[in-house]
C-alpha positions as CSV (number, residue, x, y, z in Angstrom):
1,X,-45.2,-64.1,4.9
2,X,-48.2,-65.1,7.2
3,X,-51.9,-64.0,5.7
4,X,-52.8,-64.7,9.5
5,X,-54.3,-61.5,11.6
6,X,-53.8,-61.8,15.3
7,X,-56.0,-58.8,16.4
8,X,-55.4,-59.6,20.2
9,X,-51.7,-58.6,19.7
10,X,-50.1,-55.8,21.4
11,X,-47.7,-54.9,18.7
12,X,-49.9,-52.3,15.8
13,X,-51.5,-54.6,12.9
14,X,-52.7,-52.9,9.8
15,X,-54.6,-55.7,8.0
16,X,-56.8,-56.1,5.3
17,X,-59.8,-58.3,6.5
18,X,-61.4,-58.7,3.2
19,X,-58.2,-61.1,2.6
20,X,-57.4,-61.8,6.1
21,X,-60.1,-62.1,9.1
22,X,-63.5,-62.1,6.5
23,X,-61.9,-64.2,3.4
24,X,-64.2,-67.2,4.2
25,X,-66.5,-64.9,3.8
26,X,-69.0,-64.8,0.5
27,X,-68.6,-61.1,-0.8
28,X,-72.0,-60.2,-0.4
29,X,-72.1,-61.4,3.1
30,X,-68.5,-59.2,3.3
31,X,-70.6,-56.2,2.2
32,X,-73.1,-56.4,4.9
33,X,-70.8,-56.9,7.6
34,X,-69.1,-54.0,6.4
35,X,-66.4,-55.3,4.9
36,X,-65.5,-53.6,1.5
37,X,-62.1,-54.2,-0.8
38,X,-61.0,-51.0,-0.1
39,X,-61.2,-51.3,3.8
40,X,-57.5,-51.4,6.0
41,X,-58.5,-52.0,9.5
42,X,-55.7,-50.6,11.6
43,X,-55.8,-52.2,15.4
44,X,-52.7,-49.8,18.1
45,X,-50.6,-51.6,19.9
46,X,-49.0,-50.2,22.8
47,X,-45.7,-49.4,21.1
48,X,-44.5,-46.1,21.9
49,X,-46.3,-43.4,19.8
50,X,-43.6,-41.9,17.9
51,X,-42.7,-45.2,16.9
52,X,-46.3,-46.0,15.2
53,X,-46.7,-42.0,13.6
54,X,-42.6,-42.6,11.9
55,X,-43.5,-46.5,11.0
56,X,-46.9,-44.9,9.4
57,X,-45.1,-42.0,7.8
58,X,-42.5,-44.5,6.2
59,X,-45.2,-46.4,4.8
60,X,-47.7,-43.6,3.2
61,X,-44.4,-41.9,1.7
62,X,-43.3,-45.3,0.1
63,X,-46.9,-45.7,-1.5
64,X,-46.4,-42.1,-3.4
65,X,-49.4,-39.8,-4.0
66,X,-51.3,-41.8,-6.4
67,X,-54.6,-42.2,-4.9
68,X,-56.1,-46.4,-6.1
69,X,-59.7,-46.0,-7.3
């Protein structure tokens, strides 16, 4: 698996940039760019919408309902 983030893509790319597009990043200088561990940056493609809404359904359902503090 890549850890690359193309964010000029037109396919939909849900990334996390605290590993991915800000990881040479310090954490503090993370912070103030906004960048938090928590943060999923989510960039639409042009897929066709129903596609997107049942790949994002598949995904939350899979995670369950137990919320990560």
């Amino acid at each position: 698996a890549s850890h690359l983030a193309n964010v000029g893509d037109a396919k939909t790319l849900v990334i996390h940039p605290a590993s991915t597009t800000h990881q040479q990043l310090a954490r503090e200088e993370q912070v103030s760019a906004g960048v938090t561990e928590d943060l999923i940056r989510v960039s639409v493609g042009i897929e066709h919408i129903d596609d997107i809404e049942s790949d994002f359904s598949q995904a939350l359902s899979s995670v369950g309902s137990e919320v990560i503090a």
